[in-house]
SESE-417593 format. One record per residue (C-alpha): residue number from 1; residue in three letters; x, y, z. Coordinates in nm, 2 decimals, m for minus. Each point is the difference from the previous one (the first is absolute). Layout:
residues N
<node NUM, 'ALA', <X, Y, Z>>
...
This chain:
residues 238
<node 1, 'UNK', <m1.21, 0.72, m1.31>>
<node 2, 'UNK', <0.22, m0.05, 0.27>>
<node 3, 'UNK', <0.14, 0.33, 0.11>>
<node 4, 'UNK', <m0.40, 0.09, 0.10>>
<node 5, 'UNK', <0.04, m0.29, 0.24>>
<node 6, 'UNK', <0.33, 0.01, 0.18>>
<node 7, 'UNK', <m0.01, 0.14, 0.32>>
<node 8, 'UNK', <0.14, 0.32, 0.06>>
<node 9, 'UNK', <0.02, 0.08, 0.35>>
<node 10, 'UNK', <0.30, m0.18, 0.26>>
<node 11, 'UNK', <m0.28, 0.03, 0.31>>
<node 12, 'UNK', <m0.25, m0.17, m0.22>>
<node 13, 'UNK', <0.20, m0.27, m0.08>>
<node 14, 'UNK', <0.08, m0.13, 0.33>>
<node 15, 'UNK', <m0.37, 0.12, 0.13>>
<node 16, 'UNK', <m0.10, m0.27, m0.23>>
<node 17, 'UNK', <0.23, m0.20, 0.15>>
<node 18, 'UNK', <m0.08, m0.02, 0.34>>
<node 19, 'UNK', <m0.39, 0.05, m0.07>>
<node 20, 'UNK', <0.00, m0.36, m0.16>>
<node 21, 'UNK', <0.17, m0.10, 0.29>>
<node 22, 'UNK', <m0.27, 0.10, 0.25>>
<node 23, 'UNK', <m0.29, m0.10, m0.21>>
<node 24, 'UNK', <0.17, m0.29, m0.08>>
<node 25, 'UNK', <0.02, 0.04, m0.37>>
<node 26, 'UNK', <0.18, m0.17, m0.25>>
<node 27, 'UNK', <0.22, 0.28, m0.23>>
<node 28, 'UNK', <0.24, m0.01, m0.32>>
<node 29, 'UNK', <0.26, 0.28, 0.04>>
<node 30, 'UNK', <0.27, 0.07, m0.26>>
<node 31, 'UNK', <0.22, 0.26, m0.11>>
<node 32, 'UNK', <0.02, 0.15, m0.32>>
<node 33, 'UNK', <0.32, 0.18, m0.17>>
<node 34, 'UNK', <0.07, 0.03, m0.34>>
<node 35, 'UNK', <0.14, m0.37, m0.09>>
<node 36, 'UNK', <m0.31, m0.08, 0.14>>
<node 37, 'UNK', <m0.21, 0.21, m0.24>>
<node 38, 'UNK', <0.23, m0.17, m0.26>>
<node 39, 'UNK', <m0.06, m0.35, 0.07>>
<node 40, 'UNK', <m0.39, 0.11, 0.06>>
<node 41, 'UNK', <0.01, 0.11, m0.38>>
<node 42, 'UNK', <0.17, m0.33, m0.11>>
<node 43, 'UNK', <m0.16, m0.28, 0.25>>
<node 44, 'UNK', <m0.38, m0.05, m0.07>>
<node 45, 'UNK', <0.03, m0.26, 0.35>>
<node 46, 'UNK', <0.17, 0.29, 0.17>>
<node 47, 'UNK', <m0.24, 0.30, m0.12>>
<node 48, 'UNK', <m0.29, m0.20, 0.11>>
<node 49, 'UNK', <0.10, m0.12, 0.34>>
<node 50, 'UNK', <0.06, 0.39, 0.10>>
<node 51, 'UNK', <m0.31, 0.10, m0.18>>
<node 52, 'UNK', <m0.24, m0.24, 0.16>>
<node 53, 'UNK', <0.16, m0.12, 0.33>>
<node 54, 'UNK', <0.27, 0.30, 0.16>>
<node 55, 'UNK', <0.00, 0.34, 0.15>>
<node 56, 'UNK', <0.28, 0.13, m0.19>>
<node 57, 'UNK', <0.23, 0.34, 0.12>>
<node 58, 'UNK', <0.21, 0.21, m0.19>>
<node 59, 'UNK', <0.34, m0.08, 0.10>>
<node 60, 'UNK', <0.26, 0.17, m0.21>>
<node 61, 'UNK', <0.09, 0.35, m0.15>>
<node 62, 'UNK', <m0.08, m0.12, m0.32>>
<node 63, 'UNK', <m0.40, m0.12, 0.08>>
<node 64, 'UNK', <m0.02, 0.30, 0.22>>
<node 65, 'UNK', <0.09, 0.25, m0.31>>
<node 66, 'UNK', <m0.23, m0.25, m0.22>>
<node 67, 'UNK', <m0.29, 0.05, 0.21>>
<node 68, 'UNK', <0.04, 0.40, 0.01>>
<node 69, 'UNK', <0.04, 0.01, m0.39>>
<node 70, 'UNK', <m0.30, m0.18, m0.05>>
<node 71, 'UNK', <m0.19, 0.21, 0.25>>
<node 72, 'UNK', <m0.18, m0.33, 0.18>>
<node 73, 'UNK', <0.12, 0.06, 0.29>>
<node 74, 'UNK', <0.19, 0.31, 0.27>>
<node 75, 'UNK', <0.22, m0.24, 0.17>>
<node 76, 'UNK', <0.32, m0.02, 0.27>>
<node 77, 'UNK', <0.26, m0.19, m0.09>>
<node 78, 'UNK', <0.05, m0.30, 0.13>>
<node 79, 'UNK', <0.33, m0.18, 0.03>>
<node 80, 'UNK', <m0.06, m0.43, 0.03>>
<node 81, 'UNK', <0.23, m0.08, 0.25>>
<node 82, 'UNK', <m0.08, 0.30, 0.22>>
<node 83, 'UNK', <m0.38, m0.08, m0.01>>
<node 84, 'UNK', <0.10, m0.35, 0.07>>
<node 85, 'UNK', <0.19, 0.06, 0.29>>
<node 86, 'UNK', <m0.24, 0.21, 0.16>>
<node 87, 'UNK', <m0.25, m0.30, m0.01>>
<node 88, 'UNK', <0.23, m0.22, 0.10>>
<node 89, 'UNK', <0.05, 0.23, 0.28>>
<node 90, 'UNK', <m0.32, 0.02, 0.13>>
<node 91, 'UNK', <m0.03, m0.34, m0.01>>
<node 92, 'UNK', <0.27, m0.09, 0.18>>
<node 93, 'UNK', <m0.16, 0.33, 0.29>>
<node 94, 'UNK', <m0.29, m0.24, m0.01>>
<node 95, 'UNK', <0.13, m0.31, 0.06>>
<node 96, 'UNK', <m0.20, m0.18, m0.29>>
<node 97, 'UNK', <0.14, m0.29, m0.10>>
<node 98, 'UNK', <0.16, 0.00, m0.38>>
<node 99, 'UNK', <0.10, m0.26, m0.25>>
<node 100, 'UNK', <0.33, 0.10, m0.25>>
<node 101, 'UNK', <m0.01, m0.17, m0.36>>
<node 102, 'UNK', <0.31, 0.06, m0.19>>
<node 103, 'UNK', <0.32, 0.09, 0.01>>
<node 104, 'UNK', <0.32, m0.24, 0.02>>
<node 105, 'UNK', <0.02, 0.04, 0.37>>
<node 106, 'UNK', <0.13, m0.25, 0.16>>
<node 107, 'UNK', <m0.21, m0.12, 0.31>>
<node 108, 'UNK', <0.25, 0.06, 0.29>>
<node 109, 'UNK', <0.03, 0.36, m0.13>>
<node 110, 'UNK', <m0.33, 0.11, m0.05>>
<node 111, 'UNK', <m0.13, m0.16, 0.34>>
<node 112, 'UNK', <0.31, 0.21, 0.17>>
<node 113, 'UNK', <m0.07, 0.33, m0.23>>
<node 114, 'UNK', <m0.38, m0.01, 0.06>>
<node 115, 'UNK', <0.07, m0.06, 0.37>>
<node 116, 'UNK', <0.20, 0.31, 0.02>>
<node 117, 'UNK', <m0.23, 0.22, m0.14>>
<node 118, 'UNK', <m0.27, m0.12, 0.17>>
<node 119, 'UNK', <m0.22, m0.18, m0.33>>
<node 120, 'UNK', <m0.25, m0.25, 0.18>>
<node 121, 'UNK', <0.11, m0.25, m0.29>>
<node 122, 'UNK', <m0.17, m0.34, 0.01>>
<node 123, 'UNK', <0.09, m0.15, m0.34>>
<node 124, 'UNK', <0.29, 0.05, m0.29>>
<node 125, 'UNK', <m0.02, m0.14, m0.35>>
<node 126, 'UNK', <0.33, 0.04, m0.21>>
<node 127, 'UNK', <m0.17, 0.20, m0.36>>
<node 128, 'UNK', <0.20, m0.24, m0.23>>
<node 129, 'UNK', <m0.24, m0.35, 0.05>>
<node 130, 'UNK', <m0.05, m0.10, m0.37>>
<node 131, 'UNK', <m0.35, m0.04, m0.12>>
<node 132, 'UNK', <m0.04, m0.38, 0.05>>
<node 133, 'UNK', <0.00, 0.13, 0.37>>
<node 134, 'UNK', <m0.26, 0.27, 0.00>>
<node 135, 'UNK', <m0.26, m0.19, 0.06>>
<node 136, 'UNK', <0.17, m0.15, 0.33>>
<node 137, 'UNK', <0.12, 0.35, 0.08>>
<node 138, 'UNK', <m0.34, 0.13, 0.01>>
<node 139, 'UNK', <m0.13, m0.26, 0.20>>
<node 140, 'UNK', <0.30, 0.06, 0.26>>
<node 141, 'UNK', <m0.11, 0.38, m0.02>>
<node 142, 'UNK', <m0.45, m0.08, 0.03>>
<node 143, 'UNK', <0.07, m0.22, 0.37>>
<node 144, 'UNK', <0.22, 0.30, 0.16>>
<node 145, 'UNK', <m0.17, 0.17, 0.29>>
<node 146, 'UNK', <0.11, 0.37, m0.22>>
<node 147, 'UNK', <m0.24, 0.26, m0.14>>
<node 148, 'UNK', <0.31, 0.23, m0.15>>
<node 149, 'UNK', <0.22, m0.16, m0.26>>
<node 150, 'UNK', <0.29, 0.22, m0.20>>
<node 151, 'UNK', <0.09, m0.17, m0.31>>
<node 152, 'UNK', <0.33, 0.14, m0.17>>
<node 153, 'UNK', <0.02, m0.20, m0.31>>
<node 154, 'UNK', <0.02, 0.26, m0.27>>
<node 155, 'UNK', <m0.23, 0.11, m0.29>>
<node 156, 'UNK', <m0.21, m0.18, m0.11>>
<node 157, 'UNK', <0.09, m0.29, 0.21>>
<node 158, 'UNK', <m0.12, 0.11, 0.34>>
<node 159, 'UNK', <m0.31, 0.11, m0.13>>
<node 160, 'UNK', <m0.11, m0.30, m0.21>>
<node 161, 'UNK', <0.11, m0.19, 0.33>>
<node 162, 'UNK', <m0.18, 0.24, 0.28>>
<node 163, 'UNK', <m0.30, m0.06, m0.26>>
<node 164, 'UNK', <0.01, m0.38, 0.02>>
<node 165, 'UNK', <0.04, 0.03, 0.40>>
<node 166, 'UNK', <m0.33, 0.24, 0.04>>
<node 167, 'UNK', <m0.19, m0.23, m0.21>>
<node 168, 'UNK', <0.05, m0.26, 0.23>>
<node 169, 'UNK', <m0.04, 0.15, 0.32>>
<node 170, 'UNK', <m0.17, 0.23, 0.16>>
<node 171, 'UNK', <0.05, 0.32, 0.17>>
<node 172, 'UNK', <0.35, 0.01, m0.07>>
<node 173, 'UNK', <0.21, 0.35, m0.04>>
<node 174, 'UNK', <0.21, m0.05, m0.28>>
<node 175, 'UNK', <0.26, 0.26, m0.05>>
<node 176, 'UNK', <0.27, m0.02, m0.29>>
<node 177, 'UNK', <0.35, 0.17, 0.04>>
<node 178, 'UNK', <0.23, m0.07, m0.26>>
<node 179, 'UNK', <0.36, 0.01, 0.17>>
<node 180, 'UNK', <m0.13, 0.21, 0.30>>
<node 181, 'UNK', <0.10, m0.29, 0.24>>
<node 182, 'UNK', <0.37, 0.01, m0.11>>
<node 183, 'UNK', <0.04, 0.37, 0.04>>
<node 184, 'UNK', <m0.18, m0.04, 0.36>>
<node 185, 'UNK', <0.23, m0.29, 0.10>>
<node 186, 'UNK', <0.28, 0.22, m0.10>>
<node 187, 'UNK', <0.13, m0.28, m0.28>>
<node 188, 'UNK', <m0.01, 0.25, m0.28>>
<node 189, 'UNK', <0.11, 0.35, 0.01>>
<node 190, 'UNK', <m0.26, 0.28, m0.07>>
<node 191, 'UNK', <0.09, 0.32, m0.20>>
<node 192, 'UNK', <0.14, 0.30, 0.17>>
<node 193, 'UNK', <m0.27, 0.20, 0.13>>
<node 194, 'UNK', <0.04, 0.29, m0.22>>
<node 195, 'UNK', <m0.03, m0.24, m0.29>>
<node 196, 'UNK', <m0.38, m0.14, 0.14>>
<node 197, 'UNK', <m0.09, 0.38, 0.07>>
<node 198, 'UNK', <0.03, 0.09, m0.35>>
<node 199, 'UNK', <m0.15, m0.32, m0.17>>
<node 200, 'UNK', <0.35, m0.13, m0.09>>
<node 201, 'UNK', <0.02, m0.32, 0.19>>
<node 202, 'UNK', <m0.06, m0.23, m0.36>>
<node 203, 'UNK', <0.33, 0.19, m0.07>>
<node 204, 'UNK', <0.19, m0.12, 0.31>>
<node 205, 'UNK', <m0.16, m0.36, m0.10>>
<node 206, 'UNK', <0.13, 0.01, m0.34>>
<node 207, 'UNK', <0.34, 0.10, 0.12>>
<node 208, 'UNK', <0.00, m0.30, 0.27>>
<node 209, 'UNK', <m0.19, m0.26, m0.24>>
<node 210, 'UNK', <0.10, 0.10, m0.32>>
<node 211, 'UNK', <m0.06, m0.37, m0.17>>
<node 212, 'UNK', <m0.35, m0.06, 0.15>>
<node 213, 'UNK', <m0.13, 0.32, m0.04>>
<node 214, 'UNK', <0.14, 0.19, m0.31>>
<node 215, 'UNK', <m0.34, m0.09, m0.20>>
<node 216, 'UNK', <m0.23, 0.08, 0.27>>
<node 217, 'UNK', <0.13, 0.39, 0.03>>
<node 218, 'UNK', <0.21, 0.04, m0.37>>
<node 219, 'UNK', <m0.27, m0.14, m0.19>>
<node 220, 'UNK', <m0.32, 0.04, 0.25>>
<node 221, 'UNK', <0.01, 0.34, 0.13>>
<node 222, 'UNK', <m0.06, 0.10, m0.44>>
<node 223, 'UNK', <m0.23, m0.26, m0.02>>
<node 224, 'UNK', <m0.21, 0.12, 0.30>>
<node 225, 'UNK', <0.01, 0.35, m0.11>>
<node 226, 'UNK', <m0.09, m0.08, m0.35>>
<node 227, 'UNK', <m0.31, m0.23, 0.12>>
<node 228, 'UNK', <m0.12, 0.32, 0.25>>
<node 229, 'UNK', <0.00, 0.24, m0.32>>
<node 230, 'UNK', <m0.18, m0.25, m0.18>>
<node 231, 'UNK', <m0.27, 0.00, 0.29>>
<node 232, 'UNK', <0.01, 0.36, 0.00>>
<node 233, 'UNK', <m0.13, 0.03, m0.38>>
<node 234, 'UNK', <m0.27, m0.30, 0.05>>
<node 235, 'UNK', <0.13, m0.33, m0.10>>
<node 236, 'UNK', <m0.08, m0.25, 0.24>>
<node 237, 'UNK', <0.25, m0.27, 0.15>>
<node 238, 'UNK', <m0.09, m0.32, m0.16>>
């Protein structure tokens, strides 16, 4: 079952991180919050790319009081676009060259944005290319001179892509995002602080995206906590 996989631990996520980098490794990493979960219980595609390929962290309130329920694991919370900024970070203290995947950016701005926070970015790829360009996409991505590539495509999108791209590479650091990318670039506004400290920040994005996201929290968040009892009393997710 998942939640005996997910990591658990901040330090040991971006420990993993930077120990593929130095042994030259390839790595999957993903997040995974409870619409992930959801579309993990629903998605056979999905639930077996994260099964077989990712390292996987517990990324929301919801996955972080799933895993202590079901006793698999102790963990710290970790909050996705914190985790991902600290990599990013450290990256960027580095110097190590990055590729962005994703997004509606256009190029001007992200070459000025990146610039200004110091990103060593060497190539951008818009996230909407339909699928009659993947296969050109990927090839653009496979003959960069980049080992660490963020690709914010949401779920399951980014992952059935990043899993496309490791197959036909190697040692490339493939690390999905989501959105993370528009909150960094300051092109969507994050919840109030108070709201991330107490687990609220789907609320805030309910609030702000009401149409795109009213089935994700109104429907999802009972959905989630309905599959998690189920798991609790021994019925597999199938």
């Amino acid at each position: 079952m998942i939640f005996k996989k997910l990591l658990s631990d901040p330090d040991e996520v971006t420990q993993k991180v930077f120990d593929s980098i130095k042994l030259k490794e390839p790595l999957l990493l993903t997040y995974f919050n409870q619409h992930c979960f959801n579309v993990y219980y629903e998605d056979q595609k999905y639930r077996r790319v994260i099964d077989v390929n990712f390292h996987s962290y517990q990324a929301d309130l919801g996955v972080y009081l799933a895993a202590k329920f079901l006793n698999h694991s102790d963990p710290k919370r970790i909050e996705s676009t914190a985790m991902n900024e600290n990599i990013l970070n450290a990256l960027i203290k580095y110097k190590i060259p990055i590729v962005i995947v994703g997004g509606n950016f256009s190029e001007k701005f992200i070459r000025n944005t990146a610039n200004e926070k110091g990103i060593n970015l060497i190539y951008y790829l818009n996230g909407f290319f339909d699928d009659a360009a993947l296969v050109e996409s990927i090839n653009q991505l496979n003959n960069l001179d980049a080992q660490v590539f963020f690709i914010g495509m949401g779920v399951p999108k980014q992952e059935l892509f990043a899993e496309r791209l490791y197959n036909s590479s190697t040692n490339k650091i493939i690390i999905c995002v989501g959105n993370f990318f528009e909150y960094y670039f300051g092109t969507k506004k994050r919840a109030p602080v108070l709201f991330q400290k107490f687990g609220l920040e789907w609320l805030f994005r309910l609030f702000s995206e009401p149409g795109r996201l009213w089935k994700r929290y109104i429907i999802g968040i009972p959905e989630f906590t309905y599959r998690v009892a189920k798991i609790k009393i021994g019925k597999k997710v199938t």
